[in-house]
LUMKETI-546732 format. One record per residue: x, y, z of N, C-alpha, C in turn; residue number from 1. Coordinates in nm, 2 decimals. Example, Ala and Ser with C-alpha at 12.3 -4.5 7.8 and 13.67 -1.06 7.14 Angstrom:
REM residues 2
- n.east;n.north;n.up;ca.east;ca.north;ca.up;c.east;c.north;c.up;pos
- 1.32;-0.57;0.78;1.23;-0.45;0.78;1.32;-0.33;0.78;1
- 1.28;-0.22;0.71;1.37;-0.11;0.71;1.29;0.00;0.79;2
This chain:
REM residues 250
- n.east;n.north;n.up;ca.east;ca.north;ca.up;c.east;c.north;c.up;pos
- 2.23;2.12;-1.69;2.21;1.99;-1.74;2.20;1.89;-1.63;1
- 2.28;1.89;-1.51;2.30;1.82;-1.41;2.13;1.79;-1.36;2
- 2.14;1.94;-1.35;1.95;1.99;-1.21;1.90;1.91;-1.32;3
- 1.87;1.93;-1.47;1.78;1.86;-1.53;1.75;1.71;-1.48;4
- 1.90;1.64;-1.53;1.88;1.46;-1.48;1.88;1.45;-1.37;5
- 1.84;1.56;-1.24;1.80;1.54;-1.16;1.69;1.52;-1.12;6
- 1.64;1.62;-1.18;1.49;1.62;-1.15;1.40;1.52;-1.24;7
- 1.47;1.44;-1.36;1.42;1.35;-1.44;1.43;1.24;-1.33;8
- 1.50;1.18;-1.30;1.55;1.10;-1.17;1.41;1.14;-1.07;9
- 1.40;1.19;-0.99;1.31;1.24;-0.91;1.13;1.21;-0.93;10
- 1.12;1.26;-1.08;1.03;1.26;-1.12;0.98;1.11;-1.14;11
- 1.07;1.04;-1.21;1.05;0.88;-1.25;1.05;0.79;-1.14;12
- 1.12;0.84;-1.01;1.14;0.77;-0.90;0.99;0.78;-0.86;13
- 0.93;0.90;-0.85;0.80;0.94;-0.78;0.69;0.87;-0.82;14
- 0.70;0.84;-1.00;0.61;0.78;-1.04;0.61;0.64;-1.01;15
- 0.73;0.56;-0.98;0.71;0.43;-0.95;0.64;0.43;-0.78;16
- 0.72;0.49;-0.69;0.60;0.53;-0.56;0.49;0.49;-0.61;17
- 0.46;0.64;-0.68;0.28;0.61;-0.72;0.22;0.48;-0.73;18
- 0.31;0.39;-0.85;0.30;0.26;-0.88;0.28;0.16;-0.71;19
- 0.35;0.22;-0.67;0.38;0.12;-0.52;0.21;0.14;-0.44;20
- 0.16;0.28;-0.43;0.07;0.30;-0.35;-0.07;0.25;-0.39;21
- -0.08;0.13;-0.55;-0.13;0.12;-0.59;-0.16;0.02;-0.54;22
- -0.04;-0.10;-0.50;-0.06;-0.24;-0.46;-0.01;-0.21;-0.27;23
- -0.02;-0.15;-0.23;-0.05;-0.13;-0.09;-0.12;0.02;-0.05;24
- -0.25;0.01;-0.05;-0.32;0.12;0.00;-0.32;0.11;0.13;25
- -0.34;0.28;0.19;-0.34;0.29;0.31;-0.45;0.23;0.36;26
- -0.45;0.23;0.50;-0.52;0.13;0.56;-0.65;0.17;0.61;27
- -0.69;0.30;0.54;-0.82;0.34;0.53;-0.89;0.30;0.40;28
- -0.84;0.29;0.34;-0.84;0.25;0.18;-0.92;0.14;0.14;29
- -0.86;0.03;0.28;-0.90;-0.12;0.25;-1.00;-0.14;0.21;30
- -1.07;-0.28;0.19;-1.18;-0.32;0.17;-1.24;-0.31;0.36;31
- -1.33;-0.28;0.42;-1.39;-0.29;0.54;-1.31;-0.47;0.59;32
- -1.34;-0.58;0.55;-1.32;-0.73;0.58;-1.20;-0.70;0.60;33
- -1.05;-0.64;0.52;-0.90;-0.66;0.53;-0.91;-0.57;0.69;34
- -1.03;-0.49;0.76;-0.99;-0.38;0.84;-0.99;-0.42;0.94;35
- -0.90;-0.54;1.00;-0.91;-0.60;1.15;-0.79;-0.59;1.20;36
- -0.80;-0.65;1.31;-0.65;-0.69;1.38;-0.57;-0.76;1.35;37
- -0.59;-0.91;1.29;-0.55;-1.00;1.26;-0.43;-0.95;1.08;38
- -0.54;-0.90;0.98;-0.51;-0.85;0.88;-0.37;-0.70;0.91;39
- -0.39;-0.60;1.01;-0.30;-0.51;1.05;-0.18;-0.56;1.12;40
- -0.12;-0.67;1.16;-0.01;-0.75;1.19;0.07;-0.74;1.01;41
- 0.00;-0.82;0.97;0.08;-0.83;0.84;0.08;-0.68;0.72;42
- 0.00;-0.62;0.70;0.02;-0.46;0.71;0.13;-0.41;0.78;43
- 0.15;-0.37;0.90;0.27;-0.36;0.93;0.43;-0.39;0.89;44
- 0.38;-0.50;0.84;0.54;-0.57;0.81;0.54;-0.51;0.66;45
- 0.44;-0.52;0.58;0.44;-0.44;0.44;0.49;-0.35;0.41;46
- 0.43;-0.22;0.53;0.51;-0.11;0.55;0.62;-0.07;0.53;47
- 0.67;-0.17;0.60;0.87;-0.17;0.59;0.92;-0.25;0.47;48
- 0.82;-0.28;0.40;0.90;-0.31;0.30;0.87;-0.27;0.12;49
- 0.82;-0.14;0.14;0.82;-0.07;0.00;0.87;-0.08;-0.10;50
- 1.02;-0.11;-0.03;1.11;-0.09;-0.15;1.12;-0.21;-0.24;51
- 1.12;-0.33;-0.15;1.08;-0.47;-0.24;0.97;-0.48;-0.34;52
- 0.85;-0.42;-0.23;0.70;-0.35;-0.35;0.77;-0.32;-0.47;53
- 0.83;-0.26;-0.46;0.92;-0.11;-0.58;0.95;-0.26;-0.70;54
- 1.01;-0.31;-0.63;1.09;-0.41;-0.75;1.00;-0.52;-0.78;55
- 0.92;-0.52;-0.71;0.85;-0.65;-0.73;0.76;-0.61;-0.86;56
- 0.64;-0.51;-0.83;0.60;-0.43;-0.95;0.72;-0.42;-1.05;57
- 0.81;-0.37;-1.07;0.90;-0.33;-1.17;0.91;-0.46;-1.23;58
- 0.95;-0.55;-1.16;0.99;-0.69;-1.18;0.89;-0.72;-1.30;59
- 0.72;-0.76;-1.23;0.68;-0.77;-1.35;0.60;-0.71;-1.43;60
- 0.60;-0.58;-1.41;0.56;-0.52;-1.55;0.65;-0.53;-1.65;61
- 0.78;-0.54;-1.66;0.89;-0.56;-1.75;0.90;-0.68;-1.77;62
- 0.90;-0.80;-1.70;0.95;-0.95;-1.75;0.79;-0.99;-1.81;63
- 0.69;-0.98;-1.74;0.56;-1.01;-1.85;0.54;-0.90;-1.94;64
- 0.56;-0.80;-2.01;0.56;-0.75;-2.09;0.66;-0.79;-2.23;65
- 0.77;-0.84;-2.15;0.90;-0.92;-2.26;0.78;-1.06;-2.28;66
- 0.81;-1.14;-2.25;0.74;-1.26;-2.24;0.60;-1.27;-2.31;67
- 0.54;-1.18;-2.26;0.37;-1.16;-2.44;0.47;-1.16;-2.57;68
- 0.53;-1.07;-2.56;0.63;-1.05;-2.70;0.69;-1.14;-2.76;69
- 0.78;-1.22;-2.66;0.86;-1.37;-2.69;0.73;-1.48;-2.73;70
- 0.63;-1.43;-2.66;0.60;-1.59;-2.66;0.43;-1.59;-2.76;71
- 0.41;-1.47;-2.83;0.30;-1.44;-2.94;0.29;-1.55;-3.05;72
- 0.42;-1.62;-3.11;0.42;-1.75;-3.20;0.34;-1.83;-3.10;73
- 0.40;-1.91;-2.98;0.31;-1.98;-2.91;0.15;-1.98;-2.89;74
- 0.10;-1.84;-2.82;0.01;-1.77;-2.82;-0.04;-1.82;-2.94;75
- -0.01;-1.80;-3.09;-0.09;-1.82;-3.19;-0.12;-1.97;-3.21;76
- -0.01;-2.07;-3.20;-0.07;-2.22;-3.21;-0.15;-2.25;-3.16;77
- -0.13;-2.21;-3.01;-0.19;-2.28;-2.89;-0.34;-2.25;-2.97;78
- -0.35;-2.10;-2.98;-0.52;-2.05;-3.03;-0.60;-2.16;-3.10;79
- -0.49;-2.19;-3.22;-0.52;-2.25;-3.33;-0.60;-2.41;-3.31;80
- -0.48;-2.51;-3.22;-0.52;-2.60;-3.18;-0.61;-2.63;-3.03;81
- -0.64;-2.53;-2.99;-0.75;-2.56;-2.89;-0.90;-2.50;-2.97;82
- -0.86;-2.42;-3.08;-1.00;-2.42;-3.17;-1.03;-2.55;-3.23;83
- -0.92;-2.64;-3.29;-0.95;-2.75;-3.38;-0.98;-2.86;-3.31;84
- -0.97;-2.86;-3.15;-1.00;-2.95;-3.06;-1.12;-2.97;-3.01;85
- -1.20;-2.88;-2.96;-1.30;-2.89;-2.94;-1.41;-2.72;-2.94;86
- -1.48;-2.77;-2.93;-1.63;-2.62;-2.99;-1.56;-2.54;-2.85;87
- -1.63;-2.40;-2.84;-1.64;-2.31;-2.73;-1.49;-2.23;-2.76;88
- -1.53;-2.13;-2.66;-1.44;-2.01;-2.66;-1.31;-2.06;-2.66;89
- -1.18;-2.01;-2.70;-1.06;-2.06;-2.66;-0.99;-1.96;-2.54;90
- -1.03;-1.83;-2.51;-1.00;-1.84;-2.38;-1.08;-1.80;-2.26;91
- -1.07;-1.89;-2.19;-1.17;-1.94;-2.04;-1.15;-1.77;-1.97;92
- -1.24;-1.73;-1.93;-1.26;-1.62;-1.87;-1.35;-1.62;-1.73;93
- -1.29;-1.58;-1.59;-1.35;-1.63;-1.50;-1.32;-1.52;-1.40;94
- -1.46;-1.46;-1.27;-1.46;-1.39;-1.20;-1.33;-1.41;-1.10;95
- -1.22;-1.40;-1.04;-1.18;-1.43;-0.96;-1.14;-1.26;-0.83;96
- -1.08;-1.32;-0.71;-1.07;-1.20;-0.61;-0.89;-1.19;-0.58;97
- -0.89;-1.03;-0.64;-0.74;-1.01;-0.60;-0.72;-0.91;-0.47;98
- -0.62;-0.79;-0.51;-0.56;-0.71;-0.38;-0.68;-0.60;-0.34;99
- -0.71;-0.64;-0.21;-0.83;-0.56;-0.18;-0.97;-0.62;-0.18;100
- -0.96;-0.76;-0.20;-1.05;-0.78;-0.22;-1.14;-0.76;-0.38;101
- -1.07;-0.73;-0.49;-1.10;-0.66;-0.57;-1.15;-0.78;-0.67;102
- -1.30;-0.76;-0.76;-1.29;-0.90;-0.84;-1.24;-0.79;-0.97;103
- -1.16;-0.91;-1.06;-1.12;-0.90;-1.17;-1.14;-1.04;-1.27;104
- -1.09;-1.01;-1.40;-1.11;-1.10;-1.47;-0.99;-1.18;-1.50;105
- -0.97;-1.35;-1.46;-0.88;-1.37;-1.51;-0.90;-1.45;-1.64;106
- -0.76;-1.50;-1.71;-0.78;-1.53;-1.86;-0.66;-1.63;-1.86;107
- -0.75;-1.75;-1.89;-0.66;-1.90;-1.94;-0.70;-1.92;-2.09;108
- -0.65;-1.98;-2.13;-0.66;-2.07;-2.25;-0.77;-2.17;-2.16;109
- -0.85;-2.22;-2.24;-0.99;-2.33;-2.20;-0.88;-2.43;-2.22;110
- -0.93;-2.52;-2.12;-0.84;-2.65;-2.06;-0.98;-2.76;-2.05;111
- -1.09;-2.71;-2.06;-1.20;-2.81;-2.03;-1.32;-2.72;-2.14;112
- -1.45;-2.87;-2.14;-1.52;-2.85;-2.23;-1.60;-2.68;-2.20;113
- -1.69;-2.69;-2.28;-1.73;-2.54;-2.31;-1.85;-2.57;-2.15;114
- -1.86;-2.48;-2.08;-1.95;-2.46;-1.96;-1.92;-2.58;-1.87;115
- -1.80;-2.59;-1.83;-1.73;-2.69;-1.72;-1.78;-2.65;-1.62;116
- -1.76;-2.60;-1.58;-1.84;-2.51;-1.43;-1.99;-2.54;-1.39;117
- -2.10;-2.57;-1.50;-2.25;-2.64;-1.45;-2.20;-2.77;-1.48;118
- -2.11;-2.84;-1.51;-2.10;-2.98;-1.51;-2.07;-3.03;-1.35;119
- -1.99;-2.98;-1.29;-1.90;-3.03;-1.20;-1.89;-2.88;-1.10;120
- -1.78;-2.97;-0.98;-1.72;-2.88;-0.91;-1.64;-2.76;-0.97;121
- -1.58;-2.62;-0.88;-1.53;-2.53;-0.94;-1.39;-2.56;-0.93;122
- -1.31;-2.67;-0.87;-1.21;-2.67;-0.86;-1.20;-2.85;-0.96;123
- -1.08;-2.89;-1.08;-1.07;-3.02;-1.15;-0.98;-3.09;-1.01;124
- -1.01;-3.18;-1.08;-1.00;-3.33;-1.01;-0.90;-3.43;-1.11;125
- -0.83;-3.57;-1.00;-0.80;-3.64;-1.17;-0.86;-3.68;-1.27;126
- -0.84;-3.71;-1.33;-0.92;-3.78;-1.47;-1.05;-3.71;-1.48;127
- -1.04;-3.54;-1.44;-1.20;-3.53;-1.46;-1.20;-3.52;-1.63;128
- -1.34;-3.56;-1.61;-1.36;-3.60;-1.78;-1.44;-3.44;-1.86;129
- -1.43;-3.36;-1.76;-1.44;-3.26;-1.85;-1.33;-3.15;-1.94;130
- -1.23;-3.21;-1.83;-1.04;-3.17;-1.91;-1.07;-3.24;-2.09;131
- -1.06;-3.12;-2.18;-1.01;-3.18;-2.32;-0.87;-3.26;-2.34;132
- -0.84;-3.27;-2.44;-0.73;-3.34;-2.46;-0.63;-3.27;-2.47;133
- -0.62;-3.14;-2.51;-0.51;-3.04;-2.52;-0.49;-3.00;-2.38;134
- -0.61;-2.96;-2.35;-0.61;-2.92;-2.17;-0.53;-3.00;-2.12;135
- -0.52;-3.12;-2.11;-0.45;-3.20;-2.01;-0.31;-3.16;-2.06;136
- -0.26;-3.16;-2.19;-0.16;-3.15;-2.19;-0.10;-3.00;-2.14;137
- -0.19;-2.93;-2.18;-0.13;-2.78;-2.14;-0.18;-2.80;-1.95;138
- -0.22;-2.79;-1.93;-0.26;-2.85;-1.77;-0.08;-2.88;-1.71;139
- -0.04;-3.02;-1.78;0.09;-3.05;-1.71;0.19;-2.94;-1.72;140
- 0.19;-2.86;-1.86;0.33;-2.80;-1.86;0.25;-2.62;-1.84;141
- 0.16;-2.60;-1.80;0.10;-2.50;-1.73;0.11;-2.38;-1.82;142
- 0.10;-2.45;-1.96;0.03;-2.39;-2.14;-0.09;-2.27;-2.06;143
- -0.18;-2.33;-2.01;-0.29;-2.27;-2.01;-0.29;-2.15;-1.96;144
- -0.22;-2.11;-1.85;-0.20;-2.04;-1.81;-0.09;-1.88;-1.86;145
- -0.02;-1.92;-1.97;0.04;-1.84;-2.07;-0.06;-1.69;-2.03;146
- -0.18;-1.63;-2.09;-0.27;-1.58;-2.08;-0.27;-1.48;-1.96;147
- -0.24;-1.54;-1.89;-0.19;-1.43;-1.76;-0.10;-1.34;-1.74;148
- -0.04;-1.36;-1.83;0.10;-1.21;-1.83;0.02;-1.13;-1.85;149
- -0.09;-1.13;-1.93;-0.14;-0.98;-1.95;-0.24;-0.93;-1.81;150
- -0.25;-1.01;-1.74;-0.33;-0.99;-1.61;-0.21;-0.92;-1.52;151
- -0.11;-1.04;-1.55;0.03;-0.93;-1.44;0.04;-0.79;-1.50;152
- 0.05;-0.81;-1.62;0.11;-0.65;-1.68;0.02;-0.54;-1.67;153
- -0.13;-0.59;-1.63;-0.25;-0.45;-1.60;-0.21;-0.49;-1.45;154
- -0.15;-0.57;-1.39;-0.12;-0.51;-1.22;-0.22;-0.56;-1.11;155
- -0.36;-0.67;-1.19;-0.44;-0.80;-1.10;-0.34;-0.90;-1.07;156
- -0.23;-0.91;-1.10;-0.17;-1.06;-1.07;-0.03;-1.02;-1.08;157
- 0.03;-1.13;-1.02;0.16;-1.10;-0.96;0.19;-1.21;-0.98;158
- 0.40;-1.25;-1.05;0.44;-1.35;-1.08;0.46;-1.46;-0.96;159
- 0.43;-1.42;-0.85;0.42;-1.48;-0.74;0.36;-1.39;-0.62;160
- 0.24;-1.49;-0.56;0.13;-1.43;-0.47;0.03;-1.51;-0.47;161
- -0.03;-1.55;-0.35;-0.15;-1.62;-0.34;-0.25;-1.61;-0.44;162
- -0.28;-1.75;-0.47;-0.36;-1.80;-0.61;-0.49;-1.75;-0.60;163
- -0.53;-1.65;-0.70;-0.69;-1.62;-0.68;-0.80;-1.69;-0.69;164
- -0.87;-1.69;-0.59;-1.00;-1.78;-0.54;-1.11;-1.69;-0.63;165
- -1.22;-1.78;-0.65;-1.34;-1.71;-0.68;-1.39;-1.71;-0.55;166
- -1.49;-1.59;-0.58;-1.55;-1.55;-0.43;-1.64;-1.63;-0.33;167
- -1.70;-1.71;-0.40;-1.75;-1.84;-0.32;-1.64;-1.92;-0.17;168
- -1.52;-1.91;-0.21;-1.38;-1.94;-0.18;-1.36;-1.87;-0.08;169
- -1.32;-1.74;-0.13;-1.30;-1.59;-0.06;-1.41;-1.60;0.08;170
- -1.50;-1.58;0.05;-1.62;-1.59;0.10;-1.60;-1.65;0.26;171
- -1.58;-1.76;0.26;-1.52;-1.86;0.37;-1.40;-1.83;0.46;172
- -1.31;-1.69;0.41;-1.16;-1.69;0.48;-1.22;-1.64;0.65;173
- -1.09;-1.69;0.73;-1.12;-1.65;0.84;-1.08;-1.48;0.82;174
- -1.09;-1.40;0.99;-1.02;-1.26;0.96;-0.85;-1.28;0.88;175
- -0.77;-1.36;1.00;-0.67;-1.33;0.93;-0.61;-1.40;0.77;176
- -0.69;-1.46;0.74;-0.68;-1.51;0.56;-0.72;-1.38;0.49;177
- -0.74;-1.28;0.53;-0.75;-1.20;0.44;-0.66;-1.10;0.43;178
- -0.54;-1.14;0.52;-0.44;-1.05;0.47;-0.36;-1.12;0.35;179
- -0.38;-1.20;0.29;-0.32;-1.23;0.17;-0.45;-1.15;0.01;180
- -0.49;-1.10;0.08;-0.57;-0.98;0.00;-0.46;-0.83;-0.01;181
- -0.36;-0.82;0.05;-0.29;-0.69;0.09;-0.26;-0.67;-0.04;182
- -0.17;-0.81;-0.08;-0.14;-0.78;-0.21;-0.17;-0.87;-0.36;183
- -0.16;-0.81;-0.46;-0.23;-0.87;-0.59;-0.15;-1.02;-0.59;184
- -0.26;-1.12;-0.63;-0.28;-1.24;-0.63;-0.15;-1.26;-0.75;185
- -0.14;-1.40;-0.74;-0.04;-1.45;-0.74;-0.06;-1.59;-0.85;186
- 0.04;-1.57;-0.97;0.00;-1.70;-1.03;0.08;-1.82;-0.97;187
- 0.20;-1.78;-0.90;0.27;-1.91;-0.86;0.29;-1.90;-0.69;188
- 0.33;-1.97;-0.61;0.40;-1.91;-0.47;0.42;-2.07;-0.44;189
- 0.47;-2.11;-0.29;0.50;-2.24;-0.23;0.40;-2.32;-0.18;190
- 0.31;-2.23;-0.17;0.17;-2.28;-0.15;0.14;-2.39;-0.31;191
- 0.13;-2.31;-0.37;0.09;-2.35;-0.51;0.15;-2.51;-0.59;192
- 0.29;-2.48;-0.51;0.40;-2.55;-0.58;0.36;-2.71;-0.46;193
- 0.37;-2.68;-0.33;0.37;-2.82;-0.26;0.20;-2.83;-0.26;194
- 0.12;-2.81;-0.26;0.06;-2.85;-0.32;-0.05;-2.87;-0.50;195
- 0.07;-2.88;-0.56;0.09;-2.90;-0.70;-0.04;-3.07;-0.75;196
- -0.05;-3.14;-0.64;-0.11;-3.21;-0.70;-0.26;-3.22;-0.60;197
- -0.31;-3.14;-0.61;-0.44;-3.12;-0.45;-0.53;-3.15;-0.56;198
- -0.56;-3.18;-0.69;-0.69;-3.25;-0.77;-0.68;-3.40;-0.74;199
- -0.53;-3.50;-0.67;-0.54;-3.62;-0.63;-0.61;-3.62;-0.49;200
- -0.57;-3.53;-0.42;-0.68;-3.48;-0.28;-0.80;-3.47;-0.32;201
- -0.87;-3.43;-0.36;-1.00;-3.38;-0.37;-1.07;-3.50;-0.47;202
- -1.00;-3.56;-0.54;-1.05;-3.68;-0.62;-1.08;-3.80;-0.51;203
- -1.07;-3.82;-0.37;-1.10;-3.94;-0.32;-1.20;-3.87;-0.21;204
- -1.24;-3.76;-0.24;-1.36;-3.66;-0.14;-1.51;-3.71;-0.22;205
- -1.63;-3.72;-0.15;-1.72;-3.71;-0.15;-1.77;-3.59;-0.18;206
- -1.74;-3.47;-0.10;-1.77;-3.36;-0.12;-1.65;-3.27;-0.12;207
- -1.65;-3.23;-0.29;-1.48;-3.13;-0.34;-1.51;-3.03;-0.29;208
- -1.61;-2.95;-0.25;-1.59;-2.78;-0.22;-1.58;-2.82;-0.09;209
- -1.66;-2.88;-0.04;-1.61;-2.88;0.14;-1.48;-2.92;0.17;210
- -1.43;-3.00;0.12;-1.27;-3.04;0.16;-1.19;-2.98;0.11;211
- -1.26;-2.89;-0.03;-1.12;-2.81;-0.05;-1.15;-2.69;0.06;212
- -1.28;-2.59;0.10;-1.26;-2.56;0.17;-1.23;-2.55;0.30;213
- -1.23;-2.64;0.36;-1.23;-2.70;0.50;-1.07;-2.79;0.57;214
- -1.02;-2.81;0.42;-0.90;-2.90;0.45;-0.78;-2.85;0.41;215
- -0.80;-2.81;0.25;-0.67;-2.75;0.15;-0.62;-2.63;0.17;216
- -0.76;-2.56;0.19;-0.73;-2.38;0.16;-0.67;-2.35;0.30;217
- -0.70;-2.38;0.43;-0.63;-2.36;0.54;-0.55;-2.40;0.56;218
- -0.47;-2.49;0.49;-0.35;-2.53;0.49;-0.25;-2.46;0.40;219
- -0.29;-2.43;0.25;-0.25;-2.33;0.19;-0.19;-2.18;0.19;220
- -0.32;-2.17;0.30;-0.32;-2.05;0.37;-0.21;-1.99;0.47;221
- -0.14;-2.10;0.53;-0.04;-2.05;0.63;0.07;-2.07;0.51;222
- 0.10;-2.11;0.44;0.24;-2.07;0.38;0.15;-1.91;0.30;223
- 0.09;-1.92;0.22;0.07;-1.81;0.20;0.08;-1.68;0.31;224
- 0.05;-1.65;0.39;0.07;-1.58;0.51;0.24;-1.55;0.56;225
- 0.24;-1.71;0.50;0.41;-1.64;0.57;0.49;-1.61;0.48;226
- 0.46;-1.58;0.36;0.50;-1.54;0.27;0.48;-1.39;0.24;227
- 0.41;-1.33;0.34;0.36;-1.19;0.36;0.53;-1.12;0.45;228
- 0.53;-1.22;0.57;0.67;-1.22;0.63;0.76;-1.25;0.59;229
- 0.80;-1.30;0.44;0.90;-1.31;0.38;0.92;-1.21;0.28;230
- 0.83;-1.13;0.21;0.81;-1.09;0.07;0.92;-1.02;0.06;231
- 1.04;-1.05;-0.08;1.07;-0.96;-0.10;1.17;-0.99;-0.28;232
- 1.21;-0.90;-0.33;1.19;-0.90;-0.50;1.30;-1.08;-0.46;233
- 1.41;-1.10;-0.43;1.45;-1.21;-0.43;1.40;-1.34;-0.40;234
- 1.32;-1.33;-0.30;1.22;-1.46;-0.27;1.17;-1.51;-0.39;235
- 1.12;-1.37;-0.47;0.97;-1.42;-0.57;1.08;-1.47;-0.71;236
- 1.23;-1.40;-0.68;1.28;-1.50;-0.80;1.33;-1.64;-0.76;237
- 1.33;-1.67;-0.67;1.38;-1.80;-0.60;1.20;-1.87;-0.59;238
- 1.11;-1.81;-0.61;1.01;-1.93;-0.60;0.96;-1.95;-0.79;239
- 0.98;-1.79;-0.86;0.95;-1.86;-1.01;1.08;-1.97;-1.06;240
- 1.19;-1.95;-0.99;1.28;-2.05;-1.06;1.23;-2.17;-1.00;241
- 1.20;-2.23;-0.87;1.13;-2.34;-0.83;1.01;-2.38;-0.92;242
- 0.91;-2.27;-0.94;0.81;-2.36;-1.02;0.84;-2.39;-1.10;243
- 0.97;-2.33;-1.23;1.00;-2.35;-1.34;1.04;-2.50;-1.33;244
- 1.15;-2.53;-1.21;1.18;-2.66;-1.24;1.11;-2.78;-1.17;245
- 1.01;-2.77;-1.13;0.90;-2.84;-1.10;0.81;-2.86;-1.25;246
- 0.76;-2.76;-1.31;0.74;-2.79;-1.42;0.79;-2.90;-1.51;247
- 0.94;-2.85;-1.51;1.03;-2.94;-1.62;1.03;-3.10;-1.59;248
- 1.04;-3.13;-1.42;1.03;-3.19;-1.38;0.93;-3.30;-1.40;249
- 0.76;-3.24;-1.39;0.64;-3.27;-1.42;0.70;-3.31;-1.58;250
């Protein structure tokens, strides 16, 4: 009976591994772009830290899997009243780049009118006038984003990890910005949180993609990075509790 729950043990343990070698592949594995020098510094430190991997995954495939469940009433209003608000799809679906370089699909609740993207820039601004009126509200208390558990719980997104860029974005990293490709993208991090208000930045620009590329994202970029040299399952609960009460705060 013992050898049994042992080898049950063993076996379960193995599979989370598996789980682990999913969000850090070997370093033959990579995308060619993550295969430099700059990118293998922060690799290294990854290495030694598996076991956080272990929880971090664990972490949220279990807390966003609870949270779709808790929060399906919500889910169904929100549907309801971003249909009676304005025409177009109710949830915004958009190319974005995670671990590996990898594009996937993420999924918001629509925050803006139907084909925002040929109106304007790819990143909102204040008062852009393409934000609906629910959008703004879900915008402040970060409604819209609800939608993404299910992106964490298929294993594209992580409850904390550098915010996924569309590839236009991506496109621009220097070598070493692409070790925040090691691992799956990120709905929240410190990056995210201090700069929480970067559409008042880019609202007094002439030109939003150059300054966000050229000004924001490199600056974003070093906390994200060092967040590579921090990672571990306690950090990522010490930065969702910060966003939470930055939210409340907002």
């Amino acid at each position: 009976m013992k050898t049994q729950k042992s080898i049950d043990i063993i076996i379960k343990l193995s599979n989370i591994r598996r789980g682990v070698e999913k969000i850090l592949l070997s370093w033959e594995q990579l995308d060619p772009k993550l295969q430099n020098e700059e990118v293998k510094k922060y690799y290294k430190i990854l290495e030694k830290r598996k076991l956080s991997l272990i929880f971090k995954r664990l972490f949220d495939m279990i807390v966003s899997f609870v949270l779709i469940l808790c929060l399906l009433p919500v889910l169904a209003i929100l549907y309801i009243i971003i249909k009676l608000d304005s025409p177009g799809d109710v949830i915004f679906v958009q190319n974005r780049v995670t671990r590996n370089n990898k594009m996937f699909k993420i999924y918001k609740f629509r925050s803006m009118v139907e084909n925002a993207e040929k109106l304007g820039s790819s990143v909102a601004v204040v008062n852009d006038k393409r934000i609906t009126r629910v959008g703004k509200f879900m915008r402040k208390l970060r409604l819209d984003e609800i939608p993404q558990l299910f992106n964490i719980l298929k294993g594209d997104l992580s409850f904390v990890g550098t915010r996924p860029e569309i590839p236009k974005y991506v496109n621009s990293y220097t070598p070493e910005m692409y070790a925040t490709l090691l691992l799956p993208a990120g709905v929240t991090s410190l990056a995210s949180i201090l700069y929480k208000n970067e559409s008042e930045l880019l609202n007094k620009s002439s030109n939003i993609d150059d300054t966000y590329i050229n000004k924001i994202l490199p600056e974003k970029m070093k906390y994200n990075l060092e967040y590579i040299k921090k990672v571990s399952f306690w950090y990522d609960i010490k930065m969702i509790i910060k966003t939470v009460v930055e939210v409340i705060k907002k």
